[in-house]
Structures are given as C-alpha cells and as structure tokens.
C-alpha positions as CSV (number, residue, x, y, z in Angstrom):
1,X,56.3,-22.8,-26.2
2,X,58.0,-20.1,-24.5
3,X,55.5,-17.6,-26.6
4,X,52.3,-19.8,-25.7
5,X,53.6,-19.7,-21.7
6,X,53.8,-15.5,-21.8
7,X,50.3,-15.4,-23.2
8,X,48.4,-17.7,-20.9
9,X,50.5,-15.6,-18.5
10,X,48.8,-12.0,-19.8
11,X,45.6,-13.9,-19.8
12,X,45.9,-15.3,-16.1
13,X,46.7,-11.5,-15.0
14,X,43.6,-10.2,-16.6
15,X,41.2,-12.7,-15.5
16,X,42.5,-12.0,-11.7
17,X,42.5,-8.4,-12.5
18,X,38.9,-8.6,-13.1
19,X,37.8,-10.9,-10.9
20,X,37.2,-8.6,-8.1
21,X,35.4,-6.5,-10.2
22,X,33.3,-9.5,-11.6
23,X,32.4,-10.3,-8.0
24,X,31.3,-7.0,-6.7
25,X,29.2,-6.2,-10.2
26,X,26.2,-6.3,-8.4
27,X,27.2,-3.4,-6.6
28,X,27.8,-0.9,-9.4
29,X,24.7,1.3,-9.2
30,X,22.9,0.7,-11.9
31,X,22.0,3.9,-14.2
32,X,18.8,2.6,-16.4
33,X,17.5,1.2,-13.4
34,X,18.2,4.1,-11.0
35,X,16.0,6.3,-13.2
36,X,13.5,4.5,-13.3
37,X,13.1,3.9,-9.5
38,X,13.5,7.6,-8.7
39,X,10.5,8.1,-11.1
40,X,8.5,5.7,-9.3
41,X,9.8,7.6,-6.2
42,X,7.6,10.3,-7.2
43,X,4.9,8.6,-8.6
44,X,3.7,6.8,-5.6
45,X,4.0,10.0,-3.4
46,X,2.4,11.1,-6.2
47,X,-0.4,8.9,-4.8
48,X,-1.1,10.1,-1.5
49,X,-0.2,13.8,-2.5
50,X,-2.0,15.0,-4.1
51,X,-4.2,12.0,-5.3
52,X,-5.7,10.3,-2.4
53,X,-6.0,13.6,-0.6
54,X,-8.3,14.8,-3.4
55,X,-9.6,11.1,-3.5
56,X,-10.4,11.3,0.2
57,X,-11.3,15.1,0.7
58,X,-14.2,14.9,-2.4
59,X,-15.6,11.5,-0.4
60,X,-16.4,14.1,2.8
61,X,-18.8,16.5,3.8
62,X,-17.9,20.0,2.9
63,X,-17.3,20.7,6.3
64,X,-14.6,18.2,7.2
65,X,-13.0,18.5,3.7
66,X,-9.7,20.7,5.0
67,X,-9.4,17.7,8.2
68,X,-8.8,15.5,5.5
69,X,-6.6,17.1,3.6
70,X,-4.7,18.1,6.7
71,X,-4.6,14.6,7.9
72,X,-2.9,13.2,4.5
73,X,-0.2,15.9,4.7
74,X,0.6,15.9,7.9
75,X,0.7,11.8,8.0
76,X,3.2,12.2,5.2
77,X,5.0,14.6,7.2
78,X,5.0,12.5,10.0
79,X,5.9,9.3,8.5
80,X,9.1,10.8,6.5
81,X,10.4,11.9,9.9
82,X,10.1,8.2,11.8
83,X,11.1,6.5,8.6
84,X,14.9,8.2,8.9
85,X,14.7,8.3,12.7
86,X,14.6,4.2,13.3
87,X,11.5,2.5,11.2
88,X,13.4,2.2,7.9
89,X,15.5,-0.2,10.2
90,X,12.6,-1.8,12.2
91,X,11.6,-3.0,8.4
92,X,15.0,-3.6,6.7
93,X,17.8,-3.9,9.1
94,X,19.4,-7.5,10.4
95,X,18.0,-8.0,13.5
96,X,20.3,-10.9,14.7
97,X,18.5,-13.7,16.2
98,X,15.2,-11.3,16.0
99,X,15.8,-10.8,12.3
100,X,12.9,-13.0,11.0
101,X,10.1,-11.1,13.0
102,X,11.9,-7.4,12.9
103,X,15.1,-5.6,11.8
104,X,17.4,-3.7,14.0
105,X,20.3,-1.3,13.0
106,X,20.7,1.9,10.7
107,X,19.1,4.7,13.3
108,X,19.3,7.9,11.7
109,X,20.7,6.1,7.8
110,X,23.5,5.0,10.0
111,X,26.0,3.1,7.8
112,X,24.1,4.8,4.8
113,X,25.9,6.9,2.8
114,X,26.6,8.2,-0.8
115,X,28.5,5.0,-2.1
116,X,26.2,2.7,-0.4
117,X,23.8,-0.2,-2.3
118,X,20.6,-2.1,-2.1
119,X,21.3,-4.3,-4.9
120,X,22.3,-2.2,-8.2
121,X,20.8,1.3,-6.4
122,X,21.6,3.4,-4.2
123,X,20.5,2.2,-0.7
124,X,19.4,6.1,-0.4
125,X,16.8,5.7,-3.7
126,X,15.6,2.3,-2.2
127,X,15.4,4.2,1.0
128,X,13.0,6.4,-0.6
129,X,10.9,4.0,-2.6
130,X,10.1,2.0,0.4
131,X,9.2,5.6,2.7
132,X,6.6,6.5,0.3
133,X,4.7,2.7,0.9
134,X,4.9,3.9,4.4
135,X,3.7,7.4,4.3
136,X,0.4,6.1,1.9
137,X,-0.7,2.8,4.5
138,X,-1.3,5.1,7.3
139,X,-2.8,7.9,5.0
140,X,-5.1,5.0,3.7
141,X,-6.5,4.1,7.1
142,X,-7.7,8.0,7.2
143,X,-11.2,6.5,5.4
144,X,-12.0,4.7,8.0
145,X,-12.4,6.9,10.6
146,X,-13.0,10.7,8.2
147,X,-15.1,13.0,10.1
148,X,-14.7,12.2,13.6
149,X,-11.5,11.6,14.9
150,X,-9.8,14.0,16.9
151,X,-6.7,15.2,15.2
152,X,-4.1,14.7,18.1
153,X,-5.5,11.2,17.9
154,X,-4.8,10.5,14.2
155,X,-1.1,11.5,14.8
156,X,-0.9,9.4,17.8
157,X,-2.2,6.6,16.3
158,X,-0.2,7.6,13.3
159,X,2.8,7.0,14.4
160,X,2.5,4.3,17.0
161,X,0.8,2.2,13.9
162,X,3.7,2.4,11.8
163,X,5.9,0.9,14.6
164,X,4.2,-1.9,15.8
165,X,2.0,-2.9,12.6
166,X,3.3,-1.7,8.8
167,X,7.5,-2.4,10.0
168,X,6.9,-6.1,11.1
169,X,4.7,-7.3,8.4
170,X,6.7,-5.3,5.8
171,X,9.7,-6.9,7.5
172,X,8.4,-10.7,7.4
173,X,7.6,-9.6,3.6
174,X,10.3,-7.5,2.1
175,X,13.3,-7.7,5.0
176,X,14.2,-11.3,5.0
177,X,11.4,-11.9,7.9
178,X,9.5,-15.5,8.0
179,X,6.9,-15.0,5.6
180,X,9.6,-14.8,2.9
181,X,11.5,-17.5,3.9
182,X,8.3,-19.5,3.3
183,X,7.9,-18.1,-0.1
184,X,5.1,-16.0,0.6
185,X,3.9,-13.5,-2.6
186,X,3.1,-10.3,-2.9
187,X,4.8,-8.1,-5.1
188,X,3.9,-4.8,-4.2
189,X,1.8,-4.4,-1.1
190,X,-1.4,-6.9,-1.3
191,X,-0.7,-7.9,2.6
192,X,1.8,-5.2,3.3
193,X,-0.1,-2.0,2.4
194,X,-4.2,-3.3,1.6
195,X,-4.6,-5.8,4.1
196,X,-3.0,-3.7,6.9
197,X,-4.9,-0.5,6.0
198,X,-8.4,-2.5,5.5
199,X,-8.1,-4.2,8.6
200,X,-6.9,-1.1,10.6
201,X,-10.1,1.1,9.1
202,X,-12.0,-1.8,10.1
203,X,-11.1,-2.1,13.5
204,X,-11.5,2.2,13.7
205,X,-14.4,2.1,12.3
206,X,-15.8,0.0,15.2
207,X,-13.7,1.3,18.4
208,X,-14.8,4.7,17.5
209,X,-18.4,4.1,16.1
210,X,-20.5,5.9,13.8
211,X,-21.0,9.2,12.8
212,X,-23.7,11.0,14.0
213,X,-26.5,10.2,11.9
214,X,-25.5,7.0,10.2
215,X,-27.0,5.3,8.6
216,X,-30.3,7.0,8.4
217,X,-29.1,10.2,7.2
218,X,-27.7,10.7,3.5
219,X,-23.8,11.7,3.6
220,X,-23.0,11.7,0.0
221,X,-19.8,12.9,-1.4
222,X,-19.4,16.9,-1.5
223,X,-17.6,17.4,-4.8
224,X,-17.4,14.3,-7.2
225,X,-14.9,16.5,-9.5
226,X,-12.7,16.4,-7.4
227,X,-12.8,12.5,-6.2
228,X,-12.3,11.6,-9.7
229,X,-9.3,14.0,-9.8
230,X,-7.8,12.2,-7.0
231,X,-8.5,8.8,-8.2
232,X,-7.5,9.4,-11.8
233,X,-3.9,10.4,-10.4
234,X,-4.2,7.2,-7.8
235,X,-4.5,5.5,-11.1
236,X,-1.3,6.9,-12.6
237,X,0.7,6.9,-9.6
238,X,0.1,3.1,-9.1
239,X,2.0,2.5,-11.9
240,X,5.0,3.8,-10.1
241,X,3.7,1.7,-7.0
242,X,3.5,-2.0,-9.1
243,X,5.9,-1.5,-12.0
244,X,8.4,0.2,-9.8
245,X,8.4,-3.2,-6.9
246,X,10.4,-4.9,-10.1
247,X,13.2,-2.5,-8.6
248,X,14.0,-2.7,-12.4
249,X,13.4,-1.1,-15.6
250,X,12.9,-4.9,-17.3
251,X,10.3,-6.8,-18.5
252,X,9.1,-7.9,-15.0
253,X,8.1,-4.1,-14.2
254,X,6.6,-3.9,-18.1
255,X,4.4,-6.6,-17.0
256,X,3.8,-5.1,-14.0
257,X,2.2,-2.0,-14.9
258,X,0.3,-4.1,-17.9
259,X,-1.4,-5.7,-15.9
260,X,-1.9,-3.0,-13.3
261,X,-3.8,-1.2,-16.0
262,X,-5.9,-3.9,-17.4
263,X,-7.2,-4.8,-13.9
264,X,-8.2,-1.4,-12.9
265,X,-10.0,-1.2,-16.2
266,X,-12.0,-4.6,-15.7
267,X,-12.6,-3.8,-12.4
268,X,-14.0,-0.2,-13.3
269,X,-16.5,-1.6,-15.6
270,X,-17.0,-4.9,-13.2
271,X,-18.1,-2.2,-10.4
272,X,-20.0,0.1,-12.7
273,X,-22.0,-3.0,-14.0
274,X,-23.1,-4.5,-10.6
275,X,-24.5,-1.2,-9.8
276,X,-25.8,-0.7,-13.1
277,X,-28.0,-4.0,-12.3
278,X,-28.9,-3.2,-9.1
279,X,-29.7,0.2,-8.9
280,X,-30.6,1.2,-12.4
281,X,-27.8,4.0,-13.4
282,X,-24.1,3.6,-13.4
283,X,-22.4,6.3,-11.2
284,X,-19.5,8.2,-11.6
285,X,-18.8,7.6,-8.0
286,X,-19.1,3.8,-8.2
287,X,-16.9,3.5,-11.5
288,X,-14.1,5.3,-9.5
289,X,-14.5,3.1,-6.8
290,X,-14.0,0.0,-9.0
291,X,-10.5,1.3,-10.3
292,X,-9.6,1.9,-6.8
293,X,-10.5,-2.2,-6.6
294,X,-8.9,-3.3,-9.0
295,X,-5.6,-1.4,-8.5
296,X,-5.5,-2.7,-4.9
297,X,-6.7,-6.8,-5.9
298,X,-3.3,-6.3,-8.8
299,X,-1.0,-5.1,-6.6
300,X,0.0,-8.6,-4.6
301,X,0.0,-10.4,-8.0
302,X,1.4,-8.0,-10.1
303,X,5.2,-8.9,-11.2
304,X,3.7,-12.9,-11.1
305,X,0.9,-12.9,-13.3
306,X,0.2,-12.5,-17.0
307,X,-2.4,-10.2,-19.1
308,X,-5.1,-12.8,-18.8
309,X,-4.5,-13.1,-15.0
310,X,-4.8,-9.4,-14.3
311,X,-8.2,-9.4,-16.4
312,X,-9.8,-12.4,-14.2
313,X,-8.2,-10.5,-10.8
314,X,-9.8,-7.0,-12.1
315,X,-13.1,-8.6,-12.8
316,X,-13.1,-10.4,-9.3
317,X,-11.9,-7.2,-7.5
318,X,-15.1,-5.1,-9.2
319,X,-17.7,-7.3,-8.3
320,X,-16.6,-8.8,-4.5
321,X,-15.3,-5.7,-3.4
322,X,-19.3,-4.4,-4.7
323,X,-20.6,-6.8,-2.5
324,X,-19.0,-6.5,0.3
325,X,-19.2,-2.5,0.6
326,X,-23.1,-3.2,0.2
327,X,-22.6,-5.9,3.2
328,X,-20.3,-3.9,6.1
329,X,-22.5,-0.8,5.6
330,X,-25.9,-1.8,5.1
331,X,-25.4,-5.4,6.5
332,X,-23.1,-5.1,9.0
333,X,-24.4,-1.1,9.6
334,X,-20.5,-0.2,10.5
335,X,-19.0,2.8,9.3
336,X,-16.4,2.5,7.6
337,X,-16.5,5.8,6.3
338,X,-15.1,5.8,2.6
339,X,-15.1,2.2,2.4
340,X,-11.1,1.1,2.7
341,X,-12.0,-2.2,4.4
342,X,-13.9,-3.8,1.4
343,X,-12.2,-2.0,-1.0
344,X,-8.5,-2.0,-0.2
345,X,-8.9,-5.0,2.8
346,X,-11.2,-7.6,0.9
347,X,-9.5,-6.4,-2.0
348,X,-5.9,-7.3,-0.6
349,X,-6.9,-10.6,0.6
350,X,-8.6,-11.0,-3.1
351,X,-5.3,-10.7,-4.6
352,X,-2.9,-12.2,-2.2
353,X,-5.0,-15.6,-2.8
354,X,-5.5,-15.2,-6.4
355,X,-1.7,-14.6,-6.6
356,X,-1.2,-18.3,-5.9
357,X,-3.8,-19.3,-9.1
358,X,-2.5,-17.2,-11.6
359,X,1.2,-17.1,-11.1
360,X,1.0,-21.1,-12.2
361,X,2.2,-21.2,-15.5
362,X,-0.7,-22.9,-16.5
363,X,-2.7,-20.0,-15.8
364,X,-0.8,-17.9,-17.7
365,X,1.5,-16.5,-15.3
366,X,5.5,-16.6,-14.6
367,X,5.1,-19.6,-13.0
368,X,5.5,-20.9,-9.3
369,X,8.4,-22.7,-7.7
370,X,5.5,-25.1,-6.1
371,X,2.4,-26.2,-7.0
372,X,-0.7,-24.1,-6.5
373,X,-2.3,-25.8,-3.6
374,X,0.8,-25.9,-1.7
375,X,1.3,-21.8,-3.0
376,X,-2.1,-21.1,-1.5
377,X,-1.4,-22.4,2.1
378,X,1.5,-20.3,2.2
379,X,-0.8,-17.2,0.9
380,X,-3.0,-17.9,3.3
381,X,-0.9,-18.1,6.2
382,X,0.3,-14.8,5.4
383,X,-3.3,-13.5,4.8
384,X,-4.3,-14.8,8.7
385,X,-1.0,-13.6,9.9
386,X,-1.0,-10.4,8.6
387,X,-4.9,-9.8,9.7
388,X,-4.3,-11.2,13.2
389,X,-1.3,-9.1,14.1
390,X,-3.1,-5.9,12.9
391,X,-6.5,-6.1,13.9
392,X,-5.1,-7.2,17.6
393,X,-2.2,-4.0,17.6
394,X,-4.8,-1.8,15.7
395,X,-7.4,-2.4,18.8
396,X,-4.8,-1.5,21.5
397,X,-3.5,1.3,19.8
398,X,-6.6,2.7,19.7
399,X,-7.6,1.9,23.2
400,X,-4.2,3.0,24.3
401,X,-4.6,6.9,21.8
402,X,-8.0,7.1,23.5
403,X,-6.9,6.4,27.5
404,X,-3.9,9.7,26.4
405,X,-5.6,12.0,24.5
406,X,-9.1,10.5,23.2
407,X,-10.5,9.8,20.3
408,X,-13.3,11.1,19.1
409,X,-14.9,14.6,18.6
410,X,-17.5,15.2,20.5
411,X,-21.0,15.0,19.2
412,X,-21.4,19.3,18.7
413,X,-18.2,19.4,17.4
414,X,-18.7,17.0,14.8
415,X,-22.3,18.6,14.0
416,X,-19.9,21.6,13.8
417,X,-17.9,20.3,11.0
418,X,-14.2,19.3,11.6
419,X,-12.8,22.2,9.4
420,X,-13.6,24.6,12.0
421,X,-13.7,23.1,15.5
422,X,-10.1,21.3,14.9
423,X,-8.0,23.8,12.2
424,X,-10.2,26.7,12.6
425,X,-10.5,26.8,8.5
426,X,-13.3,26.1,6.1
427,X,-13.1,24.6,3.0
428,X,-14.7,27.4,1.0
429,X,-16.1,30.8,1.8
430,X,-18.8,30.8,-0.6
C-alpha cells in the first residue's frame, strides 16, 4: 500500500511539474512553422519588389516607366518606417474600449522583444508578415492614378492612407475588431488588401481625372516582356501571400496555395477566352491580366475552400473582372489607369462573396460554422463596410493631399513624361 502511495506520489509531482509547461505550450515558438512564415516573409515582398514594380512599370509609357518604379520603392520604404513607428499597433494592438474599431499600444515594437509570441512565432516574424500586406495595398493603388500624379502627392497620400484606411479594416479583420467578431471571412486580404486598393484607385482615378489624351489616344503597354516578368513573380510570390495567412506549415496553407494556383490558372485562360471571342486574338497582355484576377478573387477564400471551389472562383474572376475593365473604361470612360479597380476591387468583392458559397461543405469546402445565407450577410456587411469607409477617407485624403501640396502634374509636364519632369531620369537612353 505504502509502495502504491509513493508512486501516485512521483506521478502527482510530475504532472504539476509539467503543468505549467502544458499551459504555456502555445508559446514555445514553433520551428517548422517559423520557417515557413519567414519564407513567406519574403515571398510577398517578393510581390511588390520586384514583381509588381516590373508588373506596373511594363503597363506605362516609356516615359513614366522610372515614376513607377520609384513610387513602388519608395511606398515600401515609406510603409516599413510607419509600420514600426505606431501602424503595426493602430492594426493589432488592444485598444481598450476602442479595440473593436482600432488597436492602440506597441509604438516603436514597444513590449516586443526577442522572447516575445504571436501564437507559436515570434511576434517579430508576425510583425513582418503583416508589414509586407501593408507595403503592397498602397503600392497597388499606384495603377490607378500612373502617369499623373505628382510625386510629393503619392507619399502624402501614401502615408496618410495607411492610417486612416488599410489599419482599421485590417483591424476589424485580423486584430480582434467587429467584423471578426461577426465571423466575417477572408483569409488573406479579399476585403483587407483588393477591396481597399480597388476602391482607393477608383476614387483616384476620378478626383484626379484623365490623362491627357484619354480615351481617344492609344496608350498601350511600353514593354510586354517585362509585364509578364512582373506578373509571373506576382504569381509566385502569392503563394507566400495565401498559403503563408495559414500562419502554419499544415494542411490549411497546402490547401491554400492549391487552390491559389488552380484559380490563377482558370482565370488566365477564362480571361484569355473572352477576349479571344470578342476581339479575335488572345493577347499576352490579357492572359496576364487574368492571373492577376484570379489570384486576387482566391485570396479571401483561400484557407476555406476546396480544389473544385478555387476552379469555379478562378473561372468567375476571368470572365467578370473582363467585363467590368471593358465597362469602367469604355463605359464608364474613367481612367483607371492599369485597371486595379476591376481587377483587384471587383475582383475582391468576387471572392469575399463567393467565400460564403464554397466554404459550405456541401460545396466542397472546409465547411461553415453557419449556414450559407446567413454566411453571406455577414460577407456582405463587410464588403459595404469595407467600400464605404475607403471610398469616403480615400476622397478626403485626396482633397486634403491636393489643398497641401497638389495633385496632379500639370498638363506640359505630363506631355513631358514623368521620368524627367519629377526624377530628372529616363528610363532608357536609346
């Protein structure tokens, strides 16, 4: 008896030993998963340098292709430096009674140091992950308003964008904010990153107005070599965008970047077959353009959907996004210069609705903790939320960037090219 007490004894003492390492497990940084999260670190600034700089630049005249290039770096430059300053807290800090609209706390990483966690990371890796989403939305709004905007401006706008647009939404998203608490989905940026971008172009597009010349005059793409450059490492890069939101190397981020793929395949050839139809050749411009699509439908459904349901959203993404590109510019006549609105902003809302169809398990997806109608009231309150609250700040902003230090080039200037008048540089010296 005596023997049987001394061993329940030993066993008592281990089990409280370990118990305060069983209850702080999910703090031990995870190694497999680390890895793969600093991978996708780099892939997505992989993204906007070099690929959607290259992406971006090839769209342009050759006599704006440097201001392009220029504005991508410098955004990133810019973005990195606000991100540690106070916007990584505006998006994931506890804001106390604020906390479902916007965070507060860690200025300068306060509080942030070697040992610290975001789940099984470290909070400095997750830090990282989340700065490159913010240094590619801004750089994404750049195609709405290429050729003509005042440099000073784009910095401006920039900067004040990224506080009062991407760090609430990305807070009522990812930080614990309202549109979580409702159960709101998107993975990896279908409302977050698309929908803000889209709508932003959109509303720059129209403040500013259209380049000289449009829409009479031809202003076709200067080098197509290098816009499929751009977009083929978009392509790769998103991989580290989707798959990487798992904030896992699991099955969820396998998924992920299956599905990532298979969409911007479908919506490549969905693209490339509409124009086919309609005009009579496939380009290489347009099948580009259709990847682009698809990538940005995927990304809000990504880590909820199955094979199937990344097929159907690719297909969708080719052909809508088609039709509504033909519709803003020759419909609508605005000038959205390289097309983010109705590629990355009708593409967004695309895939943030579609999220609520083929996440049901029915559909083949992971399934839904409601049902789908109920799923795709909640989507679509964070579609209208997300669209209000941008294209309302995006329009002051603007107004406000234009009353300090104007907008727009003037009309000799942008004849001129923007190479020269605003960096003093060309492109080539042919």
């Amino acid at each position: 008896m005596k023997i049987i007490k001394n061993i329940s004894s030993i066993w008592l003492t281990i089990f409280l030993y370990s118990l305060p390492q069983l209850v702080n497990a999910q703090d031990v940084v995870n190694g497999a998963n680390t890895s793969w999260i600093l991978t996708s670190t780099a892939l997505v600034l992989f993204m906007t340098l070099p690929g959607l700089a290259l992406f971006y630049g090839g769209l342009v005249r050759n006599k704006n292709v440097l201001s392009v290039l220029m504005q991508c770096f410098a955004i990133a430059c810019l973005v990195s430096i606000l991100w540690v300053v106070f916007v990584y807290g505006l998006a994931f800090g506890d804001g106390g009674g604020m906390n479902k609209i916007v965070g507060m706390g860690k200025i300068f990483m306060g509080g942030i140091g070697l040992d610290s966690v975001s789940g099984d990371l470290p909070e400095t890796l997750f830090f990282m992950f989340q700065m490159t989403f913010a240094i590619i939305t801004p750089a994404l709004i750049v195609g709405g308003y290429a050729e003509r905007m005042k440099f000073s401006a784009v910095l401006w706008f920039s900067a004040i964008w990224l506080v009062v647009v991407y760090a609430p939404v990305t807070h009522w998203v990812w930080g614990g904010g309202w549109l979580s608490d409702m159960g709101f989905l998107d993975f990896a940026g279908g409302a977050v990153v698309h929908i803000n971008a889209g709508v932003a172009a959109l509303v720059a597009a129209v403040v500013l107005g259209k380049r000289k010349g449009f829409p009479t005059t031809a202003m076709p793409p200067h080098n197509l070599p290098m816009v499929v450059t751009g977009a083929s490492m978009l392509w790769v890069g998103w991989f580290g965008f989707n798959a990487g939101s798992a904030l896992a190397a699991d099955s969820s981020a396998a998924m992920a970047m299956t599905v990532t793929h298979i969409s911007a395949a479908a919506g490549s050839l969905a693209w490339m077959a509409c124009e086919w139809i309609k005009h009579g050749k496939p380009s290489v411009l347009g099948i580009v353009t259709g990847m682009v699509a698809g990538l940005g439908t995927i990304t809000p459904a990504s880590g909820f959907v199955g094979p199937i349901g990344g097929l159907c959203i690719g297909l969708s993404a080719g052909v809508i996004c088609y039709f509504s590109t033909q519709y803003i510019k020759r419909g609508l006549k605005i000038d959205d210069s390289l097309d983010v609105f109705p590629v990355h902003g009708v593409g967004g809302i695309l895939g943030t609705l579609l999220t609520a169809v083929f996440a049901a398990e029915s559909m083949g997806g992971l399934g839904l903790k409601t049902s789908i109608g109920a799923q795709m009231i909640t989507q679509a309150i964070g579609v209208v939320a997300t669209i209000v609250w941008c294209g309302i700040a995006s329009f002051i902003i603007l107004k406000l960037v234009d009353a300090m230090v104007g907008l727009r080039v003037t009309e000799d200037e942008e004849t001129e090219g923007l190479d020269l008048v605003l960096h003093d540089e060309r492109g080539y010296n042919l």
